[in-house]
KEZABA-174054 format. One record per residue (C-alpha): residue in one letter; x, y, z. Coordinates in steps of 0.05 Angstrom, whole numbers, padded with zeros to 5 digits, always signed. Example, Ala and Ser with C-alpha at 12.3 -4.5 7.8 and 13.67 -1.06 7.14 Angstrom:
BEGIN
A+00246-00090+00156;S+00273-00021+00143;
//
This chain:
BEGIN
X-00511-00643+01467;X-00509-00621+01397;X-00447-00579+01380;X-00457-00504+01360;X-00455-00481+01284;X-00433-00415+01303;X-00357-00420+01335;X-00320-00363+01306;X-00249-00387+01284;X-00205-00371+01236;X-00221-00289+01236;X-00173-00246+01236;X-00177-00192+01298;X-00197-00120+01284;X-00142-00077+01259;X-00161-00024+01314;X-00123-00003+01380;X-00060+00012+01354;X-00014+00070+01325;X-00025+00088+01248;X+00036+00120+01253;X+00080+00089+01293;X+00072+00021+01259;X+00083+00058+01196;X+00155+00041+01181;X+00162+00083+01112;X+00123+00145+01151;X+00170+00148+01212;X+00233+00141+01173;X+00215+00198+01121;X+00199+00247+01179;X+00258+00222+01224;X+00297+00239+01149;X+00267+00303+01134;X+00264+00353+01198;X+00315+00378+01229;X+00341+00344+01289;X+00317+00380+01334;X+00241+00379+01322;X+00240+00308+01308;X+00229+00279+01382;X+00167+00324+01387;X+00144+00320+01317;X+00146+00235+01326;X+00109+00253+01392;X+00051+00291+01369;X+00047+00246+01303;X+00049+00176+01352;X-00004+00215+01392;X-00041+00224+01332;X-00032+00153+01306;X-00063+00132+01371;X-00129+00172+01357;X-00128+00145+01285;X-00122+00078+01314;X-00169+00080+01362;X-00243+00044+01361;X-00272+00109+01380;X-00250+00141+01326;X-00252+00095+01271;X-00323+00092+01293;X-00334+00165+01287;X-00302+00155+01213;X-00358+00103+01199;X-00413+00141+01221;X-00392+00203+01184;X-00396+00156+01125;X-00460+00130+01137;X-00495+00196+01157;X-00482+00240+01091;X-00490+00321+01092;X-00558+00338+01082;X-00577+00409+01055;X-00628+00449+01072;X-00643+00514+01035;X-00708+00545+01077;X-00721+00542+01144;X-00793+00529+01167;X-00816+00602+01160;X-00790+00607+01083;X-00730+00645+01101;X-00668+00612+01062;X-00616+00587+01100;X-00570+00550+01058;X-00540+00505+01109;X-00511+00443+01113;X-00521+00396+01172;X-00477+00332+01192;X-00469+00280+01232;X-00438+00306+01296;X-00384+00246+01282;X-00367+00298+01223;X-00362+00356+01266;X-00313+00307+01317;X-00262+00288+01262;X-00250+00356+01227;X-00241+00391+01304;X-00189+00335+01317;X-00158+00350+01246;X-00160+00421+01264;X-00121+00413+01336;X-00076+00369+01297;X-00044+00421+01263;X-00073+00394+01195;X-00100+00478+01167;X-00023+00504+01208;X+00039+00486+01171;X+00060+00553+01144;X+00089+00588+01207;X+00117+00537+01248;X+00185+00489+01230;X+00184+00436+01192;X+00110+00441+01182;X+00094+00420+01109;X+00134+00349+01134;X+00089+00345+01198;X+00029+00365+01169;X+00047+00316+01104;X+00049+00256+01157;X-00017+00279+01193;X-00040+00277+01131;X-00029+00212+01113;X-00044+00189+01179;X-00103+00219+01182;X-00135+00202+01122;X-00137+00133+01140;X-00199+00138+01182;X-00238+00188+01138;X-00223+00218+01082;X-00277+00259+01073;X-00258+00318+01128;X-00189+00319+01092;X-00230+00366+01039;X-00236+00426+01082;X-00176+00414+01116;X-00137+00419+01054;X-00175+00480+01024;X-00161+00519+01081;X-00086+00500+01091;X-00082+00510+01016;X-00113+00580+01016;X-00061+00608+01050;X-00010+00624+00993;X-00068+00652+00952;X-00085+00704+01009;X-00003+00733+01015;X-00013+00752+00946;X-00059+00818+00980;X-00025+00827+01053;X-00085+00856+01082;X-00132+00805+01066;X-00070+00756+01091;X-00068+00799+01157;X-00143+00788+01166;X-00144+00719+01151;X-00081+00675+01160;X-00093+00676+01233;X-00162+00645+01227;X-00138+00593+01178;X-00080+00576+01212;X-00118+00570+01275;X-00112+00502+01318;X-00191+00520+01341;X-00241+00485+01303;X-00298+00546+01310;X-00358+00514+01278;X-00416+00568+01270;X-00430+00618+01217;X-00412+00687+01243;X-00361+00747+01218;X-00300+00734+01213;X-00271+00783+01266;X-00315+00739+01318;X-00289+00666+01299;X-00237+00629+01342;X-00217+00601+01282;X-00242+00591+01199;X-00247+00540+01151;X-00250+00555+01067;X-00277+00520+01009;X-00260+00544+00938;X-00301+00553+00877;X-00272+00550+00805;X-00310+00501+00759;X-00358+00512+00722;X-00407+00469+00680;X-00385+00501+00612;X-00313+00499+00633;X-00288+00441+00680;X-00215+00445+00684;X-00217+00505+00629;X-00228+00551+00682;X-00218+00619+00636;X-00275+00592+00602;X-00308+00618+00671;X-00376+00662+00662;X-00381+00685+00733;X-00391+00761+00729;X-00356+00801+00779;X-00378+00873+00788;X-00333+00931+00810;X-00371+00974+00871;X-00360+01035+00902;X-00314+01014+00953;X-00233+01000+00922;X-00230+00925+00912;X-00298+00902+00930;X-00345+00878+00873;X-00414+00834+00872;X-00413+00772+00837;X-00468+00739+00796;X-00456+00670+00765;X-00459+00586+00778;X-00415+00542+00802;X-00415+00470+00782;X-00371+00445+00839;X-00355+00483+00907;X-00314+00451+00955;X-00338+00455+01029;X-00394+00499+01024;X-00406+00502+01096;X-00349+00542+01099;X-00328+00614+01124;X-00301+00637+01060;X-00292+00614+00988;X-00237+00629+00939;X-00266+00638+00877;X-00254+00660+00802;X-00296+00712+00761;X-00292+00751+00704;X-00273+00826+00726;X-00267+00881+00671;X-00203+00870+00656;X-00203+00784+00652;X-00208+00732+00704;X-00194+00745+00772;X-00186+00714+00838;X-00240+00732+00896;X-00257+00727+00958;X-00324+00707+00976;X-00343+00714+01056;X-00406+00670+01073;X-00424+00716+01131;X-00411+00791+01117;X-00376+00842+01174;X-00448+00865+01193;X-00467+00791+01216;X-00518+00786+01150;X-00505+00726+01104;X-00477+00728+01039;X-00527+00711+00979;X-00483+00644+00973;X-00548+00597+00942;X-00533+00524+00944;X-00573+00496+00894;X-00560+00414+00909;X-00511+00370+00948;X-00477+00333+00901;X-00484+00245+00903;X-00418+00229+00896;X-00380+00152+00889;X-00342+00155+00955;X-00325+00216+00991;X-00391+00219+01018;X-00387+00245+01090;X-00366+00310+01053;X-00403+00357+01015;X-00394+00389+00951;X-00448+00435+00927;X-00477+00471+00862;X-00475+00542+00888;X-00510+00605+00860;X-00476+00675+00859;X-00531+00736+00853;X-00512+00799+00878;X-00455+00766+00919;X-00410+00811+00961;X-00331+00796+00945;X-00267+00818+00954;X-00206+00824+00907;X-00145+00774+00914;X-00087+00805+00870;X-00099+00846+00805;X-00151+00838+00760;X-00140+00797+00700;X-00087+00758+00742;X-00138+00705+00775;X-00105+00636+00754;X-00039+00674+00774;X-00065+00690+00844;X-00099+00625+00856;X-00036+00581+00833;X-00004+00565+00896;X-00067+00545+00917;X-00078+00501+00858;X-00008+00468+00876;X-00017+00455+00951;X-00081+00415+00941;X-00054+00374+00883;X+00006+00355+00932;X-00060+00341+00977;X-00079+00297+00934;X-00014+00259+00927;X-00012+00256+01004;X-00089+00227+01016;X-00070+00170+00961;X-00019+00151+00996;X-00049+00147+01063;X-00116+00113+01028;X-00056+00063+00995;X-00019+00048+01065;X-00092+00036+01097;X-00115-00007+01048;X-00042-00054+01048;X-00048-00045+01129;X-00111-00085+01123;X-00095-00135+01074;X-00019-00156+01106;X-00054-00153+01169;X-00104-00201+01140;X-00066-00250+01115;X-00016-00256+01176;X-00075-00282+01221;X-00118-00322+01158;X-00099-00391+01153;X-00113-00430+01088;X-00082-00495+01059;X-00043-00513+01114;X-00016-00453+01134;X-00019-00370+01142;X-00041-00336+01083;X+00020-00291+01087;X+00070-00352+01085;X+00051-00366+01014;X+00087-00356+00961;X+00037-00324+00909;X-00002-00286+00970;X+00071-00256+00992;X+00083-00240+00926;X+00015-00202+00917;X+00029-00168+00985;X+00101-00144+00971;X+00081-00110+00909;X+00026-00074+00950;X+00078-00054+00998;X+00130-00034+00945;X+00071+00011+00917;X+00047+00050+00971;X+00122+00050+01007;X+00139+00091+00933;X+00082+00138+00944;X+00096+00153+01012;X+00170+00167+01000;X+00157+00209+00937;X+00101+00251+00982;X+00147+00270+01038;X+00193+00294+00995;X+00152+00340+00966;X+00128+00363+01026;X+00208+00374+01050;X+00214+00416+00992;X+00161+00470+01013;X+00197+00474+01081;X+00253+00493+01045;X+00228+00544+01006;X+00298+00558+00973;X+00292+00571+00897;X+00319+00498+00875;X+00263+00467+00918;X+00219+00507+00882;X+00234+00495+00810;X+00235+00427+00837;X+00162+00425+00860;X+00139+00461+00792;X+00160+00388+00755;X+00155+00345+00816;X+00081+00363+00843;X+00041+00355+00776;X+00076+00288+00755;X+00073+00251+00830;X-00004+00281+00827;X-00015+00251+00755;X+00019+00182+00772;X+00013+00171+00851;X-00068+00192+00844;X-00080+00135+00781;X-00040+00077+00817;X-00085+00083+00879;X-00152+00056+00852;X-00121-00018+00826;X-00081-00023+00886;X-00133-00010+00930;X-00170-00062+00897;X-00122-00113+00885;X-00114-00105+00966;X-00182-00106+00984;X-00184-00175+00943;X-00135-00203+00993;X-00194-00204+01038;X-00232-00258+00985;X-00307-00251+00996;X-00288-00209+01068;X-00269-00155+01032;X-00331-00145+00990;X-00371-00131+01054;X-00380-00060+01080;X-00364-00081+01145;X-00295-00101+01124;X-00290-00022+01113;X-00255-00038+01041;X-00314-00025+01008;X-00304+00051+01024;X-00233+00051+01013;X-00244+00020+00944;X-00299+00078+00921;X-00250+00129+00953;X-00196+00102+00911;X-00205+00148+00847;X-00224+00208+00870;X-00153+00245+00879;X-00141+00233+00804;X-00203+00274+00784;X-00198+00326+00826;X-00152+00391+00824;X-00139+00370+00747;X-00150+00303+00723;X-00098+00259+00691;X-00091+00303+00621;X-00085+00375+00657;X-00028+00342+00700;X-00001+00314+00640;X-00012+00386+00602;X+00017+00428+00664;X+00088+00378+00665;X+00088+00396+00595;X+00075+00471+00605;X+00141+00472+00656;X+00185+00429+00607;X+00174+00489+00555;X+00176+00551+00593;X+00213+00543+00661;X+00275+00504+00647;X+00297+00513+00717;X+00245+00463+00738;X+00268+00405+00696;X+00349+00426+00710;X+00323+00415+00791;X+00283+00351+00766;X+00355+00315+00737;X+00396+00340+00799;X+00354+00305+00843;X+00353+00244+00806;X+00420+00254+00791;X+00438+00239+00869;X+00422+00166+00856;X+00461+00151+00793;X+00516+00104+00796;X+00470+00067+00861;X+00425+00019+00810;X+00437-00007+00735;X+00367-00012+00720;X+00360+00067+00750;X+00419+00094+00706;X+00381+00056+00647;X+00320+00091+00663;X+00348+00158+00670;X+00382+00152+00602;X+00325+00123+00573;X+00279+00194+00601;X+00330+00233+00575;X+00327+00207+00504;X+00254+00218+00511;X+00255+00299+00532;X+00301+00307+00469;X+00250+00292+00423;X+00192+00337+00421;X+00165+00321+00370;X+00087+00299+00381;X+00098+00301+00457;X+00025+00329+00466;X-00004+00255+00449;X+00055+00219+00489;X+00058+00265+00542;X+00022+00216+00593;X+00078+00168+00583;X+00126+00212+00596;X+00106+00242+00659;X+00089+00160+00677;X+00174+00150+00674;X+00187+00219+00702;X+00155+00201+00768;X+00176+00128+00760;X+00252+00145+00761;X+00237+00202+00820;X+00207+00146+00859;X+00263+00096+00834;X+00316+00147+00856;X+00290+00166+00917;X+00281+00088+00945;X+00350+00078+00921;X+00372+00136+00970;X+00327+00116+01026;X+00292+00054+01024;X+00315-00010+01044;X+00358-00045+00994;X+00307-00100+00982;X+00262-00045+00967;X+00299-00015+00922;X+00316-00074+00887;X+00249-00093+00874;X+00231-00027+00861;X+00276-00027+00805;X+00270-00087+00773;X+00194-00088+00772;X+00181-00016+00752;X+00246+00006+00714;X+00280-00060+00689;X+00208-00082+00652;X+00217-00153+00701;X+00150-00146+00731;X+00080-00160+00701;X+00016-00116+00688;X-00016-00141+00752;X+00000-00137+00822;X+00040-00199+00852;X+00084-00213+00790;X+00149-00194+00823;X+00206-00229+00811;X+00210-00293+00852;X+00279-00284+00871;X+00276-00219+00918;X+00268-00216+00995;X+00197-00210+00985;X+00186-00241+01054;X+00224-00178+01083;X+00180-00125+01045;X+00116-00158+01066;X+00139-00150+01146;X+00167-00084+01137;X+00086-00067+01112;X+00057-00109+01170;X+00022-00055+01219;X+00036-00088+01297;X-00025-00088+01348;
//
């Protein structure tokens, strides 16, 4: 009998059926460090329970479908009536109720909720990224609305809401509400008071009609839109209902879907303003002012989804190369693999650490932890955001020709990879904005050294560093052109301090003689030989 070509060896199994966050050494320990005691047995609870989900096949299938199924627009229905809709997958529709219930759109009234959310977060994003859009938008929209307490009144509840209400209908009807937000604009990008938007003052105090474009809105099937617009007196923050209080829609015109890299299972849309009912946020001529916190909670958004994208992708590679054999032995065991996989690990444990912190800080809420976040939040964005694409790569690589194949699910990590870098500023407005604090709000960097300043004395190659930063703010001179370097070794010695604190000492010695003492190469897997690498590499391995 002839033997069969087809005998499957040699495979690793499917990293599915177990608990993203429970297996997630780095995760647990940085909640465990940063709630109070006694929210921490039902915090680890609800985020194991969570995990689970994430874990599950059920889910990650959901996660794959959404994926594969874009949005799809359509403008008319078949009578010529425009409807301006967006249809999904129902996969879609499963994953952002899930994120809802999980308290991802609730952290502002509840204890320690930036830290739980922050871990949901990360967690989360690991089997979709895609719903984390509108999830962060409307947990993010919440600051902006305080700024006017009767639009908060109306609103917050909705927002915060653990319902995931799904059809268009007036607010005062909904279970619960979901919001996108509107600021660029094709002559503008980033330059957003370069914004040509019209907004038009009406009878009624505070409302106004809008007539305008804009080049990217976030989660346009949503129930309301933050927006900017030129008012009489300068650019001002709006807000834009999709369905108005008499149950009529909006003239909200969504001109194209855009065909984006990765992020695919979400939609961002051209939209066209013409006659548009909105309401006021704040003063007029104070828009960038209103919409600031905003702004900042969705870059630390960003900083969060990188770092779950960055613990997913080392997940699948450590958990790849325990179970590959090749050469006589498991791909983990080697020398240069384990070498490639501990600097993977080192990476994403820094990201996670240095986004859990932040999060701690907006629990706080104290005025240190806010100068703190005005440094903090635009350099971890800047550096956490760019360090995610070649890691993700460099790990999807540890899969050889595997990891090339969509069905290895790397693929879609890899073209995910960039995308929290470009949006809510790219690399030179987070490098502009640390700039912007260093000059005008001196509290933030005096916050910035203390916290550093809790490590010194713990690492030679940290106290080097921090000198070495210092030197740097001194001189001014020409920091405009070297201000991406800077902010580079401003979150370098914040993650170097911080793993000192917290992380195991092989991890911070690697840390810091890779990354601050200039002993490690351009590439991933040129750590020194001589540190517990094998000890990294297991503390990274995700257990079935």
């Amino acid at each position: 009998m002839a033997r069969s070509t087809h005998t499957v060896t040699n495979q690793p199994p499917p990293l599915t059926g177990y608990d993203v966050f429970g297996t997630d050494q780095v995760l647990v320990e940085a909640v465990e460090r940063h709630l109070a005691p006694d929210l921490i047995t039902e915090a680890t609870g609800d985020l194991s329970l969570l995990g689970r989900t994430s874990g599950s096949a059920q889910v990650q299938e959901w996660g794959t479908q959404a994926n594969e199924h874009p949005p799809r627009l359509r403008t008319h229905d078949r009578y010529g009536r425009r409807l301006d809709e967006v249809d999904f997958h129902p996969a879609w529709h499963r994953l952002l109720g899930k994120g809802v219930a999980a308290g991802l759109t609730s952290a502002w009234n509840r204890p320690g909720g930036h830290v739980r959310r922050a871990a949901s977060f990360v967690v989360w994003t690991q089997v979709e990224a895609g719903n984390l859009c509108p999830l962060s938008m409307t947990h993010a929209a919440v600051p902006a609305l305080r700024t006017d307490p009767e639009l908060a009144a109306e609103w917050e509840p909705l927002l915060t809401s653990v319902l995931y209400d799904r059809d268009l209908r007036p607010a005062r009807l909904k279970a619960g509400a979901l919001f996108g937000m509107g600021m660029t604009e094709k002559q503008g990008g980033s330059d957003v008071r370069a914004n040509e938007t019209v907004a038009r003052p009406l009878a009624e105090d505070g409302t106004y009609e809008l007539t305008g474009h804009k080049w990217f809105c976030s989660a346009p099937m949503s129930d309301g839109f933050l927006v900017l617009a030129q008012a009489p007196d300068g650019l001002t923050c709006f807000l834009v209902p999709r369905v108005l209080a008499d149950g009529s829609r909006n003239v909200f015109r969504i001109q194209r879907l855009k065909d984006k890299l990765g992020n695919r299972s979400n939609a961002s849309a051209e939209v066209e303003f013409d006659g548009t009912w909105a309401r006021r946020v704040g003063a007029e001529g104070r828009g960038v002012r209103s919409i600031i916190g905003m702004v900042a909670a969705t870059r630390l958004d960003c900083v969060l989804g990188s770092a779950g994208l960055m613990r997913q992708a080392v997940a699948q590679a450590v958990h790849h190369c325990a179970h590959r054999e090749a050469f006589g032995g498991k791909l983990v065991d080697k020398p240069l693999m384990r070498n490639v996989l501990a600097d993977l690990a080192l990476e994403s444990e820094a990201a996670t650490t240095l986004a859990l912190r932040l999060a701690a800080a907006y629990d706080d809420g104290g005025e240190q932890e806010r100068a703190f976040l005005r440094l903090a939040v635009p350099a971890a964005k800047y550096w956490v955001t760019k360090r995610c694409a070649p890691l993700v790569v460099e790990a999807a690589e540890c899969l050889g020709g595997n990891g090339y194949v969509e069905e290895s699910g790397m693929p879609r990590l890899v073209r995910e990879s960039p995308l929290n870098s470009v949006w809510e500023g790219a690399g030179n407005v987070q490098a502009l904005d640390v700039l912007r604090a260093l000059q005008r709000e001196p509290t933030a960097l005096n916050a910035f050294l203390q916290e550093v300043g809790q490590a010194r004395g713990a690492d030679h190659r940290l106290d080097a560093a921090i000198k070495a930063l210092l030197t740097e703010l001194a001189d001014l001179e020409g920091i405009e052109a070297r201000a991406r370097r800077l902010v580079e070794r401003l979150a370098l010695v914040l993650q170097g301090a911080l793993l000192v604190r917290y992380a195991p000492p092989a991890v911070a010695d690697a840390f810091c003689a890779a990354r601050l003492g200039g002993d490690g190469g351009a590439a991933f897997g040129t750590l020194p030989h001589t540190l517990d690498l094998a000890s990294i590499v297991e503390r990274a391995r995700p257990e079935l």
